[in-house]
VEXDREN-2710 file (C-alpha; in Angstrom, 1 decimal):
% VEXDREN-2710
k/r/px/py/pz
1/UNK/0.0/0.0/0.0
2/UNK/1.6/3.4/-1.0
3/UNK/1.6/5.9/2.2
4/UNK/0.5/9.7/0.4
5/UNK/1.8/12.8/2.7
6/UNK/-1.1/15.6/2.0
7/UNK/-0.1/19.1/2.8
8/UNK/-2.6/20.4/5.8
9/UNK/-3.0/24.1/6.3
10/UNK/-5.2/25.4/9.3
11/UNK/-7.8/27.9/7.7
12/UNK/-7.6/29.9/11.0
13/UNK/-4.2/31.3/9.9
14/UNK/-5.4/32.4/6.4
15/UNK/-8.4/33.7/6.8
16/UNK/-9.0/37.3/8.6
17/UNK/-9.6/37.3/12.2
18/UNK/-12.6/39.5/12.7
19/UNK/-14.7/40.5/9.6
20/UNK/-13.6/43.7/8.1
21/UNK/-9.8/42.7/8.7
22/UNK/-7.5/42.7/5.7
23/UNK/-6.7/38.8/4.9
24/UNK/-3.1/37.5/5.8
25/UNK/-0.5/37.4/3.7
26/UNK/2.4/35.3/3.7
27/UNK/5.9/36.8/2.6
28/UNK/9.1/35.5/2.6
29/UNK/11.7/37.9/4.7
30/UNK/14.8/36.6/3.3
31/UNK/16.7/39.7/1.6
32/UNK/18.1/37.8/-0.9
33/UNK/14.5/37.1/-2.3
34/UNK/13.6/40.9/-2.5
35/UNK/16.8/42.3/-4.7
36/UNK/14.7/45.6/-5.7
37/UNK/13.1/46.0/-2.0
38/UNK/14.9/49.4/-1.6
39/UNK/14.4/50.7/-5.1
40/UNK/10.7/50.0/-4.6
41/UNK/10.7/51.7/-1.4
42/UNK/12.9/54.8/-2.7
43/UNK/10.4/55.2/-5.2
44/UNK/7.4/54.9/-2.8
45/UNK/9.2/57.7/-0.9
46/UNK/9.1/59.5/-4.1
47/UNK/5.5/59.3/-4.6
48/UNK/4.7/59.8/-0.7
49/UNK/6.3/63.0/-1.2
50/UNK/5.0/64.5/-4.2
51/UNK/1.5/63.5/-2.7
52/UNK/1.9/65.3/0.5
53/UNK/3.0/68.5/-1.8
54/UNK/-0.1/68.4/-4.4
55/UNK/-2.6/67.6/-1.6
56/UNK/-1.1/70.7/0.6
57/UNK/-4.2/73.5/0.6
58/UNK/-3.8/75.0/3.8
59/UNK/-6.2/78.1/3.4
60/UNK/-9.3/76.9/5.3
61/UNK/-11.7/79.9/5.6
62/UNK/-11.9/83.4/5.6
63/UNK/-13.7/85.9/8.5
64/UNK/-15.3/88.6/7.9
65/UNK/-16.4/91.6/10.0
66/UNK/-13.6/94.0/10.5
67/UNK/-13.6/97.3/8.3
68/UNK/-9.7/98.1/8.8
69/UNK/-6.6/96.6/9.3
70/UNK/-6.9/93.7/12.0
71/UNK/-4.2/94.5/14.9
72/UNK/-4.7/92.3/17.9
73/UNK/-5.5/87.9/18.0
74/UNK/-6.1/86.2/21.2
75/UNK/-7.0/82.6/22.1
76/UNK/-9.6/81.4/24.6
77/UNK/-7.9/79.4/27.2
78/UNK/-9.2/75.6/27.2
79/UNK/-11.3/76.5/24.1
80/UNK/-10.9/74.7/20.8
81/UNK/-12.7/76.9/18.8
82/UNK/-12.9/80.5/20.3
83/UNK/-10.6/83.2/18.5
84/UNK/-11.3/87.0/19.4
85/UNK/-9.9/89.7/17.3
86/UNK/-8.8/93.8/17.7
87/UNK/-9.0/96.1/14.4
88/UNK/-7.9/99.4/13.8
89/UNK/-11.3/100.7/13.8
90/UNK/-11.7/100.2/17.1
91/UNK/-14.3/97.4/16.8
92/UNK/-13.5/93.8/18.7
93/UNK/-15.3/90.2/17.8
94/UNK/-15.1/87.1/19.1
95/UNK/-15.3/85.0/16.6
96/UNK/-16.4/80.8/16.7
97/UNK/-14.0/79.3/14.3
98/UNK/-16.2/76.0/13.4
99/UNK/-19.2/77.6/12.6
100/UNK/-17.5/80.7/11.4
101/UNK/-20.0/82.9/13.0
102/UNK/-19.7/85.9/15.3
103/UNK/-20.1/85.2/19.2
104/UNK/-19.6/88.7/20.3
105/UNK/-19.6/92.2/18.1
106/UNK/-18.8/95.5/19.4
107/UNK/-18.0/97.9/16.3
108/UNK/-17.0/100.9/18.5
109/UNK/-15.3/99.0/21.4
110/UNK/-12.3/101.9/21.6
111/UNK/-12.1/104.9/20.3
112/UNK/-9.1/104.5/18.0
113/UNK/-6.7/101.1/17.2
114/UNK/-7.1/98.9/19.8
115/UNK/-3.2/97.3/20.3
116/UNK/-4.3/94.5/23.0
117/UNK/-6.9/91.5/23.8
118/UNK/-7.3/88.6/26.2
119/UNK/-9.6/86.1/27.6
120/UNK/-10.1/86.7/31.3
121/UNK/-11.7/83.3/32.6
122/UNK/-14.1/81.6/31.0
123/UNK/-16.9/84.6/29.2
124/UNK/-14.8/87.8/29.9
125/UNK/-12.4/89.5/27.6
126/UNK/-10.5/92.4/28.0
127/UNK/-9.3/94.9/26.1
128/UNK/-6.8/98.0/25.4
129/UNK/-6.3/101.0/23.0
130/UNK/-4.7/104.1/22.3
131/UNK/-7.7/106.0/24.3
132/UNK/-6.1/105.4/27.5
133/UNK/-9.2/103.0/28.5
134/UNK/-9.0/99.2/29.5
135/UNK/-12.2/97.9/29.5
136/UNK/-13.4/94.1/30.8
137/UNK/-16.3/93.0/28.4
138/UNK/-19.0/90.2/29.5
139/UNK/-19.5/87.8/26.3
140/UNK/-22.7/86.2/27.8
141/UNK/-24.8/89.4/27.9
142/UNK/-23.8/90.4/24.4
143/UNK/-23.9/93.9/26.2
144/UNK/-22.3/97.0/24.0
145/UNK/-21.4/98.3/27.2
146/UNK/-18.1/97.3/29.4
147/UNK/-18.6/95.9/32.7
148/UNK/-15.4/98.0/33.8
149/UNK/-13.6/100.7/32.7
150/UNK/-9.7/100.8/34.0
151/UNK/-8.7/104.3/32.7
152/UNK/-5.1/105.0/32.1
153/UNK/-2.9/107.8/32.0
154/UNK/-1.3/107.2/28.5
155/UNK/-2.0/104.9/25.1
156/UNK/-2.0/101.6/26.1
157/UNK/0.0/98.6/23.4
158/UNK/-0.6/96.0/24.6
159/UNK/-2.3/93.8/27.3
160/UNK/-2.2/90.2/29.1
161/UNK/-4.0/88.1/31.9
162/UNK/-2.1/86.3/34.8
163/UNK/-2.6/82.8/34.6
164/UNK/-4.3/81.9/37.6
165/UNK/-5.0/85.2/39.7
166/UNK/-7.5/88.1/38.6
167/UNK/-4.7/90.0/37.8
168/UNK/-3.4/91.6/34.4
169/UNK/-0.8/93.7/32.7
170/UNK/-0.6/96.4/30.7
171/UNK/2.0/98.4/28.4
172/UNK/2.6/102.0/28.1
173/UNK/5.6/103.7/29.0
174/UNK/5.9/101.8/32.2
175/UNK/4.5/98.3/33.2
176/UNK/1.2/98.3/35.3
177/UNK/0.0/95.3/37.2
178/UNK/-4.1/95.5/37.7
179/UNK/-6.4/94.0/39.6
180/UNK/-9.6/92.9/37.9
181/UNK/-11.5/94.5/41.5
182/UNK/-9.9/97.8/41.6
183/UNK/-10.2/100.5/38.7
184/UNK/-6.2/102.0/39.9
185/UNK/-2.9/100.1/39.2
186/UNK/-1.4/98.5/42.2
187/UNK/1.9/98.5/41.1
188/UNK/4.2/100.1/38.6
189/UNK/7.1/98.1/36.9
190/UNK/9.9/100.1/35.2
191/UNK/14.0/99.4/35.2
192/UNK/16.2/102.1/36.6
193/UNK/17.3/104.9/34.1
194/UNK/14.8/103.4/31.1
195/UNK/13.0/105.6/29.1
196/UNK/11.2/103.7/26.6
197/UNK/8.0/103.4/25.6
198/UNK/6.8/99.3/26.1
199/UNK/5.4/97.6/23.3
200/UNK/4.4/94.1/24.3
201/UNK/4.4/92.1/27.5
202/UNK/3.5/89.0/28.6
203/UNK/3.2/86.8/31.6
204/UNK/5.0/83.2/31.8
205/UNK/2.7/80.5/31.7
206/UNK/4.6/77.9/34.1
207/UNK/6.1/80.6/36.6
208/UNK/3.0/83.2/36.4
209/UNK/4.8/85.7/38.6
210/UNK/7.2/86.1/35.8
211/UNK/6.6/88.5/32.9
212/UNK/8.5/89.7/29.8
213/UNK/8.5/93.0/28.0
214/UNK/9.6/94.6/25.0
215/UNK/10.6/98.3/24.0
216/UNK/11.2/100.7/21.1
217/UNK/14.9/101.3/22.4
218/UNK/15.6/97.5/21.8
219/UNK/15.5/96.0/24.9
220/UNK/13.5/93.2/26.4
221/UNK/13.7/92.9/30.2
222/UNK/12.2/90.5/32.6
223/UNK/10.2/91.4/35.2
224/UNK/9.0/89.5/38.9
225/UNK/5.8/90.5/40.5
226/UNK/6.2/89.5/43.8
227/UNK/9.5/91.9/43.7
228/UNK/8.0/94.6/42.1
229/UNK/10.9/95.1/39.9
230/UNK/12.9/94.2/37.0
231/UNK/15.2/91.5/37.5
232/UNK/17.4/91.4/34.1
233/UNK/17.2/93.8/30.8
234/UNK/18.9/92.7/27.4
235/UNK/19.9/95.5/24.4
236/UNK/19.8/93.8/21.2
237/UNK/20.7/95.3/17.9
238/UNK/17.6/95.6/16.1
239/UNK/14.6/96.5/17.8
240/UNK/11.8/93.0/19.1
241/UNK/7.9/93.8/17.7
242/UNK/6.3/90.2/19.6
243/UNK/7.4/88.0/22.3
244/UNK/5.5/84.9/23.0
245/UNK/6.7/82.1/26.4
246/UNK/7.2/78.4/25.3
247/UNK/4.3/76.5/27.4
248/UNK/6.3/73.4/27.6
249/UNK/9.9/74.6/28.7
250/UNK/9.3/77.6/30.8
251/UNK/12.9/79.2/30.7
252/UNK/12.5/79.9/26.3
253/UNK/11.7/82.7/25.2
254/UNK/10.7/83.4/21.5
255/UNK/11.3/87.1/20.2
256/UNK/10.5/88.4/16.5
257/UNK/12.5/91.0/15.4
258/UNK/12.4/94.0/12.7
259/UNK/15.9/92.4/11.4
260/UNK/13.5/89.7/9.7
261/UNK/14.6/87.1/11.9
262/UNK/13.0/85.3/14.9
263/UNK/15.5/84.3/17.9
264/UNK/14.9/82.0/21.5
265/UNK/16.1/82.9/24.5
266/UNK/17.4/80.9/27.7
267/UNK/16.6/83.4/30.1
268/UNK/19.2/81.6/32.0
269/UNK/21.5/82.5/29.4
270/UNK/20.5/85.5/27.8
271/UNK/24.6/86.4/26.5
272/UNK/23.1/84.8/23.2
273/UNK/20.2/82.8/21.7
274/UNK/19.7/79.3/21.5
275/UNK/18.7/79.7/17.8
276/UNK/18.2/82.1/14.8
277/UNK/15.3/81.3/12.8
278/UNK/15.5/82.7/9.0
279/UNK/13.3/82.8/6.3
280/UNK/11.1/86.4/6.4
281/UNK/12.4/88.9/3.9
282/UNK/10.6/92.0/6.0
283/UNK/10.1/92.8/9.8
284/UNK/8.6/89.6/11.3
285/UNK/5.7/91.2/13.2
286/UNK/4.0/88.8/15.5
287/UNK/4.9/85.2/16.9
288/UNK/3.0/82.4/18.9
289/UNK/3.8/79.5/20.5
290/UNK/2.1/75.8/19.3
291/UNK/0.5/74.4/22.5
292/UNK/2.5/71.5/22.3
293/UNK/6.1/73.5/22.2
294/UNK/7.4/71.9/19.4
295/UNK/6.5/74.3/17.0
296/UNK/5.5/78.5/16.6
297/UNK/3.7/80.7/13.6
298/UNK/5.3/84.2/12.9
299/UNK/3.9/86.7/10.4
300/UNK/5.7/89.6/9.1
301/UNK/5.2/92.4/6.6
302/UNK/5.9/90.3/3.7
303/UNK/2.7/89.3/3.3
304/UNK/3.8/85.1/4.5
305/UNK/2.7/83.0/7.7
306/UNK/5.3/81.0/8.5
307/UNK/5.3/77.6/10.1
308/UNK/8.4/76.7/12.3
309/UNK/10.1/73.5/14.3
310/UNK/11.8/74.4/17.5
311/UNK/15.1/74.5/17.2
312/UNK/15.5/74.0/13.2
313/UNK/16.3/77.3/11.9
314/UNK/14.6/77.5/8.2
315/UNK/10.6/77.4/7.6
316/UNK/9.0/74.4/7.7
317/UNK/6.0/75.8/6.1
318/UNK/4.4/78.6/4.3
319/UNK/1.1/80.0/3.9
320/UNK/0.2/83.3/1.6
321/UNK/-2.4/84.4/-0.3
322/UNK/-3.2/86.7/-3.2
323/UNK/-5.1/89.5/-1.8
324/UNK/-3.8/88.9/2.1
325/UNK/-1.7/92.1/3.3
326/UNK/0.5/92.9/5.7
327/UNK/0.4/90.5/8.5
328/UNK/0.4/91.8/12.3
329/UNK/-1.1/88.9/14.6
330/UNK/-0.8/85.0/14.6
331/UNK/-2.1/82.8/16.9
332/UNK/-2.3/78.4/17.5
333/UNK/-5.6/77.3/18.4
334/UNK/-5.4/75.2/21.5
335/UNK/-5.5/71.7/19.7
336/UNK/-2.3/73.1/17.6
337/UNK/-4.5/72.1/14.0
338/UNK/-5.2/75.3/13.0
339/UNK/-3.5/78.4/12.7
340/UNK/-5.2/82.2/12.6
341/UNK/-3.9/84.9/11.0
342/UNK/-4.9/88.6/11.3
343/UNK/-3.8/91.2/8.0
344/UNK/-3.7/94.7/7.0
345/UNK/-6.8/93.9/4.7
346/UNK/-9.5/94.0/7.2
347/UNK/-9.8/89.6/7.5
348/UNK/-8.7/87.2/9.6
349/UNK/-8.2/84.0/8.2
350/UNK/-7.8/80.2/9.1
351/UNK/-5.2/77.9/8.3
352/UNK/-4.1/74.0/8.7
353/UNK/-1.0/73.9/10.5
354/UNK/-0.3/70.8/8.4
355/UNK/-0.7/71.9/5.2
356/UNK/-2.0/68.6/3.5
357/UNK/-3.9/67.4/6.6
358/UNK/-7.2/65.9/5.5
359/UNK/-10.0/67.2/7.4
360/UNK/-12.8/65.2/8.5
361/UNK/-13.3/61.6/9.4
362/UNK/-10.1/59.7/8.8
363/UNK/-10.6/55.3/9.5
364/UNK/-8.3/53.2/10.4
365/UNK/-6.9/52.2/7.3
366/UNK/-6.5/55.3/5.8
367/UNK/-4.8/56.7/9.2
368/UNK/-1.9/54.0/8.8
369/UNK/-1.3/54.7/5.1
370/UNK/-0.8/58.6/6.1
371/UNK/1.2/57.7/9.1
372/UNK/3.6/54.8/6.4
373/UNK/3.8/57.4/3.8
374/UNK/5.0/60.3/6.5
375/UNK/7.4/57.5/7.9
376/UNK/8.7/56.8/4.4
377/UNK/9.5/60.4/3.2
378/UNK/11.3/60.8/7.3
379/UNK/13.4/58.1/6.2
380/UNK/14.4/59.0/3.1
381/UNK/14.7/62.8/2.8
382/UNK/18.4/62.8/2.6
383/UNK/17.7/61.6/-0.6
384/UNK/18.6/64.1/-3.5
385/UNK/15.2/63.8/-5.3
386/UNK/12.8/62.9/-2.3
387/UNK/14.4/65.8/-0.3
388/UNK/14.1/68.4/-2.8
389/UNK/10.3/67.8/-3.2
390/UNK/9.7/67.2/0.3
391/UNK/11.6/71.0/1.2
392/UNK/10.4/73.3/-2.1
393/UNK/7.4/75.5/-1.3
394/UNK/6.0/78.0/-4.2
395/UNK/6.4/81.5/-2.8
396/UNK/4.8/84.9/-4.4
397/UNK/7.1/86.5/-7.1
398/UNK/8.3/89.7/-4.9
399/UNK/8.7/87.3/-1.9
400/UNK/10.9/85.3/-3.9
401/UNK/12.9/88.3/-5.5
402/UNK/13.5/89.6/-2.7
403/UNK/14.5/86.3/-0.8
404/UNK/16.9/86.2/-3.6
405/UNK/18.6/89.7/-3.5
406/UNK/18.9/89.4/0.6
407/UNK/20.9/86.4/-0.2
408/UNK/23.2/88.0/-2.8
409/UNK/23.4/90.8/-0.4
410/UNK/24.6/88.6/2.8
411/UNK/26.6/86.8/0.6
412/UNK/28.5/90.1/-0.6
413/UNK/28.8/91.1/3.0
414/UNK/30.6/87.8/3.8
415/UNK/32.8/87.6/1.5
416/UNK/33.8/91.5/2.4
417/UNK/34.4/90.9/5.8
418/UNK/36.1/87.6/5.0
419/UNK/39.0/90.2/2.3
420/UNK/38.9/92.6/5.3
421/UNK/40.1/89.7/7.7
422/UNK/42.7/88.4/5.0
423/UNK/44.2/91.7/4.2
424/UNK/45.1/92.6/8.3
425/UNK/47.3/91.5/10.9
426/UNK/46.6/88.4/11.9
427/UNK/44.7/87.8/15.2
428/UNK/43.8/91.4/15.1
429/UNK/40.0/91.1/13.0
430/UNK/39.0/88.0/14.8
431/UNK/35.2/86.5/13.1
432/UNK/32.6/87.0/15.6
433/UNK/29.6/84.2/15.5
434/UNK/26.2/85.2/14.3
435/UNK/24.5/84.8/17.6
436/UNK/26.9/87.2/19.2
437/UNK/26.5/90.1/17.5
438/UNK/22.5/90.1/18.2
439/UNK/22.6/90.9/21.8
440/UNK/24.5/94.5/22.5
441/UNK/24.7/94.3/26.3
442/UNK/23.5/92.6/29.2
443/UNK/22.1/94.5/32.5
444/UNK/20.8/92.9/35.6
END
């Protein structure tokens, strides 16, 4: 009697699990059975690439409602979805960014630009201008009227809400420290011997005591409120138009400066910054943090929004649009998705901070194809081809131009300084860093 062997496989193994579960596949691991495995992938890379650049759209929506040039954004704390928003016509909205509807209008909040907003608790909002006036608006009455009026003695630029006390700052020519129950300062914050007018402060959101200010004679100086004075004062070169506080490491400091660069701080080390971030090609005038730390928006007055990663020094990212103006407030919204921008043309817009982000539902599947394909260009953007897709973004034509003469230009002044050095004693004309000729002097 011939014995016949018959080949048994268990159906459990080839057959899906669950119903809906893709079937398994066998595949032999060996790499000498897969000769072209890397080509395929290199060119998978390719593809992943050149997908993520044609599906990039980041312009989301547009809001309406201002008549001039929008001036001031703030965020509502713990809110996904509420943005409000200053003009220059002295009118303040709140706007609700998923149903792109108004929450609260007031067209004559200030007579004049108003230069500062922020969300105090959870349906208050206050508000400065150049009419000397803070005033605390209640979003749940939808009253024209303030609840309180905190007159001041001179313009007021900008404004910002302790974290956890009913306390807030404002800038003028000196620092004031109010509190939300008293219609008088309590306390005055100035350094010894400074003259300047303050254009921006704002309070640290890990040490609250802690604040930060900017001034039109270059400086930024820290300030402690328990101390009632300043602590330490820095003179850069060019002069700082927004300061924003990392909210994940509480000692960085990001500043944008007319220069058209952006530069972070250690304010434990405040000789030099950490990094120079460079990309703008006009004075970068506003700057916020990402929630999650790891990245910031800056706008400037070359009509761009710019995307960055902490601690890389070129744009990751982009955003412009034809008829957008001068850009003069950026904000993250608190789930870090979206981005808002406020321009010299009256509108404040909305933006994915991942360009080619698909909104909407996204299953299972579909997630771990984006997530292979995001892996894949990671791995290979060293690549000559891969990399140069992955990096180019389309800029406007004067953006571009111009980005190209301040090159030539830097370029020239290198190379100048570089004869200069060549052509005297040696050890005499020693090169100085880049990060050490921002910061002038030091004062403490």
């Amino acid at each position: 009697m011939v014995k016949i062997s018959v080949l048994q496989h268990a159906p459990s193994q080839h057959l899906p699990n669950r119903p809906g579960d893709p079937t398994p596949m066998a595949r032999n691991l060996d790499p000498l059975m897969h000769p072209f495995a890397r080509a395929r992938e290199r060119t998978r890379a390719l593809n992943a690439a050149k997908m993520d650049r044609m599906f990039a759209k980041p312009f989301v929506a547009s809001l309406e409602g201002h008549t001039d040039a929008v001036e001031v954004l703030a965020r509502k704390p713990h809110d996904l979805i509420t943005v409000g928003s200053g003009s220059w016509d002295g009118g303040i909205i709140v706007h609700n960014l998923s149903l792109r509807t108004h929450i609260l209008r007031l067209p004559q909040a200030h007579k004049g630009k108003v230069s500062g907003l922020c969300f105090s608790g959870e349906s208050r909002i206050l508000s400065c201008g150049v009419d000397r006036n803070v005033k605390l608006w209640d979003i749940e009455s939808q009253s024209d009227e303030p609840a309180l009026v905190f007159p001041g003695k001179s313009a007021f630029n900008s404004i910002d809400h302790h974290r956890y006390e009913p306390l807030f700052a404002t800038a003028s020519d000196l620092i004031q420290i109010w509190d939300e129950t008293k219609t008088s300062p309590i306390s005055n914050l100035t350094f010894p011997t400074s003259t300047e007018t303050i254009t921006s402060v704002r309070f640290n959101q890990s040490e609250a005591s802690v604040l930060a200010s900017i001034g039109t004679d270059r400086t930024f100086t820290l300030y402690d409120i328990r101390t009632g004075k300043a602590e330490r004062r820095v003179i850069m070169q060019f002069t700082s138009n927004a300061l924003s506080w990392c909210p994940t490491h509480p000692t960085t400091l990001l500043l944008a400066s007319e220069d058209h660069n952006l530069y972070t701080f250690d304010i434990r080390h405040m000789s030099t910054p950490t990094q120079i971030y460079k990309a703008h090609v006009a004075a970068v005038m506003s700057c916020e943090w990402s929630p999650t730390g790891l990245e910031f928006v800056s706008g400037g007055w070359d009509r761009t929004v710019r995307i960055w990663k902490k601690d890389k020094g070129t744009g990751e990212d982009v955003f412009h649009g034809k008829r957008m103006g001068r850009v003069s407030s950026t904000v993250f919204t608190n789930d870090a998705r979206f981005v808002v921008s406020g321009s010299d043309d009256g509108n404040v817009r909305v933006w994915k901070s991942s360009a080619s982000e698909k909104l909407g539902v996204v299953n299972a599947r579909e997630r771990a194809a984006i997530e292979y394909r995001a892996k894949l260009v990671e791995r290979w953007k060293d690549d000559k081809e891969v990399g140069k897709v992955a990096r180019t973004r389309h800029l406007p034509k004067p953006v571009y131009t111009a980005s190209k003469l301040k090159r030539t230009m830097l370029e020239a002044e290198r190379v100048k300084e570089e004869r200069r050095r060549k052509h005297t004693r040696a050890g005499e004309n020693k090169p100085k860093a880049e990060r050490k000729k921002t910061v002038i002097a030091e004062q403490s």
